[in-house]
MIDRENSE-45802 format. One line per 8 residues: number of its first residue (from 1); their letters; for each residue x negated, y negated, z negated of N, C-alpha, C. Coordinates in nm, 4 decimals. Layout:
// MIDRENSE-45802
NUM	a	X:Y:Z:X:Y:Z:X:Y:Z ~ ... $
//
This chain:
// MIDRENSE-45802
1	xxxxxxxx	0.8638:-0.0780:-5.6205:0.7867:-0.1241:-5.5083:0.6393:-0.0988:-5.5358 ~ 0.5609:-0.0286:-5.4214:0.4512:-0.0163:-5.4676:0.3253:-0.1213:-5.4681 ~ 0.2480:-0.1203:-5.5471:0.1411:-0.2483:-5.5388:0.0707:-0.2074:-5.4636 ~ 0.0461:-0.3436:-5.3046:-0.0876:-0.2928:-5.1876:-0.2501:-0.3450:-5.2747 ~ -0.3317:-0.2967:-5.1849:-0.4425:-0.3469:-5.2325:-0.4415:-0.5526:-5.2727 ~ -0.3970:-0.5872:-5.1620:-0.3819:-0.7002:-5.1580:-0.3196:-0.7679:-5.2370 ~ -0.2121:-0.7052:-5.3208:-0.1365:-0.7448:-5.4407:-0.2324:-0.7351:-5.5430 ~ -0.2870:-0.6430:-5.5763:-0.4012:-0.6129:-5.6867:-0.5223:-0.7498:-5.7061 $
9	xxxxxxxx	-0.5906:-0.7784:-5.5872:-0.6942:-0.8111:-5.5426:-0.6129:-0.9471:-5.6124 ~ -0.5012:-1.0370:-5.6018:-0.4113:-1.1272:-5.5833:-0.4279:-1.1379:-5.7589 ~ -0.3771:-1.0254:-5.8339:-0.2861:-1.0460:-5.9146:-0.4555:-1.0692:-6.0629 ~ -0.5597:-1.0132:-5.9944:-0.6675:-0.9760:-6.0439:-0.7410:-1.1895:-6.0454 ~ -0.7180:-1.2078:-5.9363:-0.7376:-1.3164:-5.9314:-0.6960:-1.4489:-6.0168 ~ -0.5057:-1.4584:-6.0250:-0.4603:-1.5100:-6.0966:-0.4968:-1.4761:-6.2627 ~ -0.5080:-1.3723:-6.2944:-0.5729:-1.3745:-6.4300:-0.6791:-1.4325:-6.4421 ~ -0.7649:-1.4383:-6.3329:-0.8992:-1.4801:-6.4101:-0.8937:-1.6449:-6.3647 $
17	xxxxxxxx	-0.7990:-1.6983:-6.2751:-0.7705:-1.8257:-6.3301:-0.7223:-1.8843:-6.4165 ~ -0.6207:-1.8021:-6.4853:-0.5448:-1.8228:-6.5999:-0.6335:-1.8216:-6.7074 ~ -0.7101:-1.7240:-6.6779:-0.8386:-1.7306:-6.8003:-0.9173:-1.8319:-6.8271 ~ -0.9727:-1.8928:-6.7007:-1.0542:-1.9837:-6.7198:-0.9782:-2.1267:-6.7331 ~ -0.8696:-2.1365:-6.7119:-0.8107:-2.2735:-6.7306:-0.7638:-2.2459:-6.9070 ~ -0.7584:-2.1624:-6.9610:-0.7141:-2.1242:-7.0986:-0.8901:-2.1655:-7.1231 ~ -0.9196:-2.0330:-7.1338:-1.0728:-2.0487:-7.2374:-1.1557:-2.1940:-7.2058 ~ -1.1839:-2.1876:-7.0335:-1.2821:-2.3093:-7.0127:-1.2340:-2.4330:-7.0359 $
25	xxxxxxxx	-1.0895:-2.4728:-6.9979:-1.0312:-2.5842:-6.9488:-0.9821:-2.6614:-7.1213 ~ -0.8549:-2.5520:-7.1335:-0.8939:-2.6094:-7.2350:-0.9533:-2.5613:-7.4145 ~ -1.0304:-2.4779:-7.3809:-1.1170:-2.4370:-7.4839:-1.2535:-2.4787:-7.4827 ~ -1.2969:-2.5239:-7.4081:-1.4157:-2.5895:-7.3997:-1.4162:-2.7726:-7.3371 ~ -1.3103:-2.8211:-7.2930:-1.3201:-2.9291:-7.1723:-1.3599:-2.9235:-7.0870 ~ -1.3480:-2.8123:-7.0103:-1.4142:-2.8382:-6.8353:-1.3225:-2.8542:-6.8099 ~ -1.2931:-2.9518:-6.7217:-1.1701:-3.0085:-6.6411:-1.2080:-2.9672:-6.4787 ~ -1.2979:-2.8956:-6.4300:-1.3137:-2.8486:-6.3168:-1.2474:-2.7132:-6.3241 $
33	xxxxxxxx	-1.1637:-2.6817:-6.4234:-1.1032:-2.5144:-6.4542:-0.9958:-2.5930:-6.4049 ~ -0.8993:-2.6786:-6.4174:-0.7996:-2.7338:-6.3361:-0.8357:-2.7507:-6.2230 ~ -0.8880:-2.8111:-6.1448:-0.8896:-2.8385:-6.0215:-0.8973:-2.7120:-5.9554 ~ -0.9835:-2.5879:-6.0254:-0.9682:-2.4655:-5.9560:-0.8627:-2.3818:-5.9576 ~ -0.7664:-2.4200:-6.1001:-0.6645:-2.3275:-6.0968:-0.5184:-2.3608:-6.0710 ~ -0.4912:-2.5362:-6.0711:-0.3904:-2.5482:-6.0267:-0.3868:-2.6333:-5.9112 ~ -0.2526:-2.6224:-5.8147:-0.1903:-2.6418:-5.7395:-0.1551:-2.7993:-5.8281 ~ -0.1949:-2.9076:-5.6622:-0.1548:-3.0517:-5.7104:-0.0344:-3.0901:-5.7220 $
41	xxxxxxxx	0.0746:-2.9812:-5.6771:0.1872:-2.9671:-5.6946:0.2626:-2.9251:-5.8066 ~ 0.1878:-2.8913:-5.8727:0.2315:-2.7899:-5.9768:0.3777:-2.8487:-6.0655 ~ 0.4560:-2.7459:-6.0635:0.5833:-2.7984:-6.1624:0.5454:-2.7552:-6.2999 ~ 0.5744:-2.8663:-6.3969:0.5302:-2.8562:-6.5546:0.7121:-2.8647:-6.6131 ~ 0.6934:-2.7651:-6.7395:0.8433:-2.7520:-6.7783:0.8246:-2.7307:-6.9301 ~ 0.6801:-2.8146:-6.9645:0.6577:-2.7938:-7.0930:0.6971:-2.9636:-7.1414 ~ 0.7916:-2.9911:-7.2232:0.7943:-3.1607:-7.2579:0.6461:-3.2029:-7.3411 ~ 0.6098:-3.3099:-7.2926:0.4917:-3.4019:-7.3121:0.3835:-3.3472:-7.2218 $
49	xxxxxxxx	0.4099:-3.2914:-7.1456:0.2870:-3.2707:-7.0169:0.3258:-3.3364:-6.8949 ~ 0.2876:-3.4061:-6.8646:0.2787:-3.4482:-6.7135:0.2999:-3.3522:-6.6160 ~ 0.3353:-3.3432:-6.4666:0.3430:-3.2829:-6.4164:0.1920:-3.2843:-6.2880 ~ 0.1130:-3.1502:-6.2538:0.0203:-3.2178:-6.1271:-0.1272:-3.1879:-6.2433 ~ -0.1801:-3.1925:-6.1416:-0.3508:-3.1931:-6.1675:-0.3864:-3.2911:-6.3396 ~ -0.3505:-3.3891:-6.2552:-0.3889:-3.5225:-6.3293:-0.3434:-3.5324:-6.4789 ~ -0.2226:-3.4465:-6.4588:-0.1186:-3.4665:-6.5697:-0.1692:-3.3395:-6.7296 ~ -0.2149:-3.2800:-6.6652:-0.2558:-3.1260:-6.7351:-0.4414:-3.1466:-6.7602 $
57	xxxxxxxx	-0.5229:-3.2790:-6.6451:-0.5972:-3.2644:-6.7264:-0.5861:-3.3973:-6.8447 ~ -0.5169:-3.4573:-6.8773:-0.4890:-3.5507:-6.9701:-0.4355:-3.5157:-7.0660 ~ -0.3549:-3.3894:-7.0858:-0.2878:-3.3232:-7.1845:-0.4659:-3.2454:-7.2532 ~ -0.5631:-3.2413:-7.1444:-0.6911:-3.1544:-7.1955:-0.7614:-3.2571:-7.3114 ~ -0.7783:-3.3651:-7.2304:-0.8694:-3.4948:-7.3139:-0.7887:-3.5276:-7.4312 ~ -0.6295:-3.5531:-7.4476:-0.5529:-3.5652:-7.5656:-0.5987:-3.4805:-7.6417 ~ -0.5485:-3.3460:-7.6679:-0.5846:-3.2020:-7.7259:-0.7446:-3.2080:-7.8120 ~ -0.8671:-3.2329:-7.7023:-0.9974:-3.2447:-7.7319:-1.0274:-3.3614:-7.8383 $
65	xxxxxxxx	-0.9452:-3.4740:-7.7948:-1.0136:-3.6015:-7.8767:-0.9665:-3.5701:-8.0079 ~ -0.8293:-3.5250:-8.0222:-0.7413:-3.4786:-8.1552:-0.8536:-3.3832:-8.2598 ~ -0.8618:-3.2514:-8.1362:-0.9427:-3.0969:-8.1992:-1.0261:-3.0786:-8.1369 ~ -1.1416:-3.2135:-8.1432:-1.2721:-3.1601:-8.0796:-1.3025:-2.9855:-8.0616 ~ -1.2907:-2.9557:-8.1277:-1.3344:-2.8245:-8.1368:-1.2197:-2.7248:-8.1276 ~ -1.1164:-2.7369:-8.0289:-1.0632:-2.6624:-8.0189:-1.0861:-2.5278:-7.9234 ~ -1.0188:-2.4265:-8.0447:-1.0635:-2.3278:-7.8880:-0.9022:-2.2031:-7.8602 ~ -0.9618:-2.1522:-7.7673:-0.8000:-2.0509:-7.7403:-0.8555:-1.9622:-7.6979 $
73	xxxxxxxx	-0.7866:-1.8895:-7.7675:-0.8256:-1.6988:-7.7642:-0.7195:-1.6145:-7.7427 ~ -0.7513:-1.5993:-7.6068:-0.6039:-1.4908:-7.5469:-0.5860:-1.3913:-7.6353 ~ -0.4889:-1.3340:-7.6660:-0.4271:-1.2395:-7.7167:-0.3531:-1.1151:-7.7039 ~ -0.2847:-1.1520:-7.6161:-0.1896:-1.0949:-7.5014:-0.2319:-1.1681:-7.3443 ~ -0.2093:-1.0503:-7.2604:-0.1722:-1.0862:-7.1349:-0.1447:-1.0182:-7.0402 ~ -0.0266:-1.0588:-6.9558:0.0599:-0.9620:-6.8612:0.0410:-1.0204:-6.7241 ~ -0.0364:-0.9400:-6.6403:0.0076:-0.9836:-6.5083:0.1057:-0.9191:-6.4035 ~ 0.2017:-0.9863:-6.3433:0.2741:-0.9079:-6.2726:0.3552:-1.0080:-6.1238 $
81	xxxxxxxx	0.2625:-0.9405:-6.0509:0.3541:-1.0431:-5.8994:0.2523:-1.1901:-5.8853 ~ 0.3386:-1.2437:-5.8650:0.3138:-1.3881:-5.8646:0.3111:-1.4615:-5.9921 ~ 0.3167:-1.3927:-6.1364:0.3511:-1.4341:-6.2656:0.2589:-1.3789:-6.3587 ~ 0.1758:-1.4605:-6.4602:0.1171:-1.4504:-6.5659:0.1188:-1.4731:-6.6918 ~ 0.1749:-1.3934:-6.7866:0.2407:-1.4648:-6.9104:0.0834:-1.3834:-7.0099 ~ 0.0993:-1.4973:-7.0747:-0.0332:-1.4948:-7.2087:0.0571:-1.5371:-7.3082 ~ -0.0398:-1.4733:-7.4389:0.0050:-1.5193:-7.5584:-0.1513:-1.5542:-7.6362 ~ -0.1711:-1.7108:-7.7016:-0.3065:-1.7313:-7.6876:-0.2661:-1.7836:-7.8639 $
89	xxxxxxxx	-0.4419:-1.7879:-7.9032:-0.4217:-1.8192:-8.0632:-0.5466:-1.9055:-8.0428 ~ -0.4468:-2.0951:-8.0684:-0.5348:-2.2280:-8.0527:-0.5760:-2.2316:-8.1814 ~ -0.7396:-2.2810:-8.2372:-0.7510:-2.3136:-8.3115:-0.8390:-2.4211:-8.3054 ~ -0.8419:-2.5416:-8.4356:-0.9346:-2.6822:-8.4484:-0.8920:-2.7444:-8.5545 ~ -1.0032:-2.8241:-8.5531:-0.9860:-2.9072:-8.6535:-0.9532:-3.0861:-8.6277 ~ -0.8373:-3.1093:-8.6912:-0.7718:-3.2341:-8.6600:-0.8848:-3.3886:-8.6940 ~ -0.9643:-3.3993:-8.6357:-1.0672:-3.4950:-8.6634:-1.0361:-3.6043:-8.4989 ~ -0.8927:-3.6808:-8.4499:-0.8909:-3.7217:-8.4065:-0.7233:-3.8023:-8.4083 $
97	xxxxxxxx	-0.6796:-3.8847:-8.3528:-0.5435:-3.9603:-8.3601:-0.4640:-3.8280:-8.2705 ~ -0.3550:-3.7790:-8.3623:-0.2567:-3.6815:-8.3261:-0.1009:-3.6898:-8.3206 ~ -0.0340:-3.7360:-8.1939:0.1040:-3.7563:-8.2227:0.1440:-3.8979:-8.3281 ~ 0.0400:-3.9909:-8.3591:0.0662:-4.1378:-8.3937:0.0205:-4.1299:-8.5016 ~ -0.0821:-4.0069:-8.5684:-0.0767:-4.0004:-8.6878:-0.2507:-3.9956:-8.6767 ~ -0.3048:-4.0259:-8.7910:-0.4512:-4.0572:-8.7757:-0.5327:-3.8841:-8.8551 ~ -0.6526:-3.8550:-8.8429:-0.6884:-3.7424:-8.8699:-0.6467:-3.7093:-8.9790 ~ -0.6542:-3.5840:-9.0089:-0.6273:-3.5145:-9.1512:-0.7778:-3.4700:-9.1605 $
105	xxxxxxxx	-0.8440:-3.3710:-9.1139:-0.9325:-3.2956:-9.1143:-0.9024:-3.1489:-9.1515 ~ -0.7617:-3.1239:-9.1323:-0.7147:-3.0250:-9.1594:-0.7276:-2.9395:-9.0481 ~ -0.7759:-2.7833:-9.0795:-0.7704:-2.7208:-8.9519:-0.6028:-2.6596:-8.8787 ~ -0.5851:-2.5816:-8.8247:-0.5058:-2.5700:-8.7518:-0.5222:-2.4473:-8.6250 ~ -0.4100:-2.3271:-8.6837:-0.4113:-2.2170:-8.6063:-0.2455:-2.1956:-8.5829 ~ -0.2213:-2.1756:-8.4418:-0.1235:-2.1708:-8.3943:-0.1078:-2.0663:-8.2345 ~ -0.0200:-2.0203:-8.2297:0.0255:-1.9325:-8.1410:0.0481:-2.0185:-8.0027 ~ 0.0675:-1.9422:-7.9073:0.1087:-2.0468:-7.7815:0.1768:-1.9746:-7.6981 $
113	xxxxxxxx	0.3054:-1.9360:-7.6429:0.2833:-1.8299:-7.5682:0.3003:-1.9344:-7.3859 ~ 0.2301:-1.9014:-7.2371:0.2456:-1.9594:-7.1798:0.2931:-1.8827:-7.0630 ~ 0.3478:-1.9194:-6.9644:0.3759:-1.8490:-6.8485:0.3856:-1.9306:-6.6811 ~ 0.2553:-1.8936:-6.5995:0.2656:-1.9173:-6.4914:0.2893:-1.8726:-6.3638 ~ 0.3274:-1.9540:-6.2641:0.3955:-1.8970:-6.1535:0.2615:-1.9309:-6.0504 ~ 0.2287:-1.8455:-5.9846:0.0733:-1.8694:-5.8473:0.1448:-1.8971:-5.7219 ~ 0.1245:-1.9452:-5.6776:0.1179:-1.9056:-5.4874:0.0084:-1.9957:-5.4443 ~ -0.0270:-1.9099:-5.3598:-0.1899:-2.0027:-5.2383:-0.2629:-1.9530:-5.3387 $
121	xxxxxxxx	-0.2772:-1.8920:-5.4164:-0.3931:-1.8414:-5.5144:-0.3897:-1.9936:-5.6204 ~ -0.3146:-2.0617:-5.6448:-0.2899:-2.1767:-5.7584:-0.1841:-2.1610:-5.8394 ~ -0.1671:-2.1793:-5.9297:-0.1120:-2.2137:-6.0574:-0.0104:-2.3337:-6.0029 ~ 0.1337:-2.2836:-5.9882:0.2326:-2.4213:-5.8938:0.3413:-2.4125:-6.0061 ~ 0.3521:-2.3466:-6.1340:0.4585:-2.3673:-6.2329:0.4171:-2.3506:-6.3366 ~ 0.4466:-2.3928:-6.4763:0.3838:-2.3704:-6.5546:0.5024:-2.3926:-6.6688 ~ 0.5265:-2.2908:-6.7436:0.6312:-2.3175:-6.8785:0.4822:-2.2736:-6.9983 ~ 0.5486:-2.3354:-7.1159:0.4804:-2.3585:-7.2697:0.5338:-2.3855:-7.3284 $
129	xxxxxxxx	0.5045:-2.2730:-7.4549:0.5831:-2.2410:-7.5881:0.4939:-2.2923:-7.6866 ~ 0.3845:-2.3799:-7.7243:0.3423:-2.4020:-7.8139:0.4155:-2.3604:-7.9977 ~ 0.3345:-2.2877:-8.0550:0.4668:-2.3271:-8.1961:0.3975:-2.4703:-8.2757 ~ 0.5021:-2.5557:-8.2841:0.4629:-2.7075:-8.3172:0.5108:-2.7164:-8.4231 ~ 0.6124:-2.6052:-8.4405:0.6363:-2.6215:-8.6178:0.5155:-2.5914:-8.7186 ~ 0.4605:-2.5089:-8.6753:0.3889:-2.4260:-8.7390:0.2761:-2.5418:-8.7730 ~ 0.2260:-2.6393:-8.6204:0.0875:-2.6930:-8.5702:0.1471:-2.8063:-8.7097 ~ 0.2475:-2.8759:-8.7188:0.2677:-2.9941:-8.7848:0.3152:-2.9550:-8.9550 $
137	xxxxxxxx	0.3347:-2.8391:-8.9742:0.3191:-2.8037:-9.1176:0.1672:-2.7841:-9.1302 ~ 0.0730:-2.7471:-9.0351:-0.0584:-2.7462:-9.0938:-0.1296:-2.8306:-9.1169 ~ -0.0523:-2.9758:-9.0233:-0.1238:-3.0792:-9.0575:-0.0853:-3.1680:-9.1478 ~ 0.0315:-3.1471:-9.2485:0.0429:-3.2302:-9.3266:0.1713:-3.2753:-9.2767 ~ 0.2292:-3.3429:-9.1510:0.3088:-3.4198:-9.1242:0.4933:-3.3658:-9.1667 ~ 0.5084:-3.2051:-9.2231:0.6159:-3.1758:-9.2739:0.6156:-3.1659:-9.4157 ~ 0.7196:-3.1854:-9.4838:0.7155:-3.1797:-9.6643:0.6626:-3.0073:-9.6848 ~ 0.5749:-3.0366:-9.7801:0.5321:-2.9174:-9.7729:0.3729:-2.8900:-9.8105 $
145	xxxxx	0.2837:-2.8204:-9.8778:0.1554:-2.8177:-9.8543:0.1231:-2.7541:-9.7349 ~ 0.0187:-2.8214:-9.6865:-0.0598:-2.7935:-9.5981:-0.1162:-2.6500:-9.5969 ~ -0.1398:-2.5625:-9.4812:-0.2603:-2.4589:-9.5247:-0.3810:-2.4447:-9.4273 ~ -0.4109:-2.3721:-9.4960:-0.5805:-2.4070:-9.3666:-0.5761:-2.2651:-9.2742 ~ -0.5436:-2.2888:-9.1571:-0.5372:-2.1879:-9.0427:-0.6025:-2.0962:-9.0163 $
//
């Protein structure tokens, strides 16, 4: 099927929301990168995210208070249709209460891969692959030494 202009113009778009809800939203804390990029509808199919606006920016403020300084650096990214799959590399340092466990100060580099679904020009699905094995051997919480990311 061939791509119209209008598909392009579309698909050009969704990346650079995807971008900015990755880098700005949550690589920096602007929580106005949500409100621009998702749909208040949005279906979440990642466990421990909320579903909706509200829900994704609270997963932002968790994340931040944990890894002040976290940031995400796309790696990969595919756009195609109505669908945007990234593969992003989170990094920070654990200087906040994480999963019940109190700071390490250990840093922390981990893969993510994510994939969203657009329509209306918003972000209305959202799956996430975080690797959490990886995130919780760096912080100490598996038998094992720690390493620095």
């Amino acid at each position: 099927m061939a791509t119209t202009d209008h598909d392009a113009d579309a698909q050009r778009r969704h990346e650079t929301l995807f971008r900015r809800l990755l880098e700005d939203g949550f690589g920096s804390g602007d929580l106005t990168a949500v409100d621009e990029a998702v749909a208040p509808e949005c279906t979440e199919h990642q466990p421990g995210i909320e579903p909706g606006i509200e829900g994704l920016k609270g997963t932002i403020r968790f994340l931040r208070t944990a890894f002040p300084d976290l940031t995400m650096r796309i790696e990969d990214l595919v756009v195609a249709g109505d669908k945007v799959w990234g593969r992003m590399r989170a990094r920070g340092t654990h200087l906040g209460p994480f999963l019940g466990r109190p700071a390490t100060g250990l840093t922390m580099a981990i893969d993510i891969i994510d994939i969203c679904r657009f329509a209306n020009g918003k972000i209305v699905e959202h799956r996430g692959v975080p690797d959490r094995f990886t995130l919780a051997q760096q912080l100490g919480f598996l038998p094992g030494a720690p390493t620095d990311g």
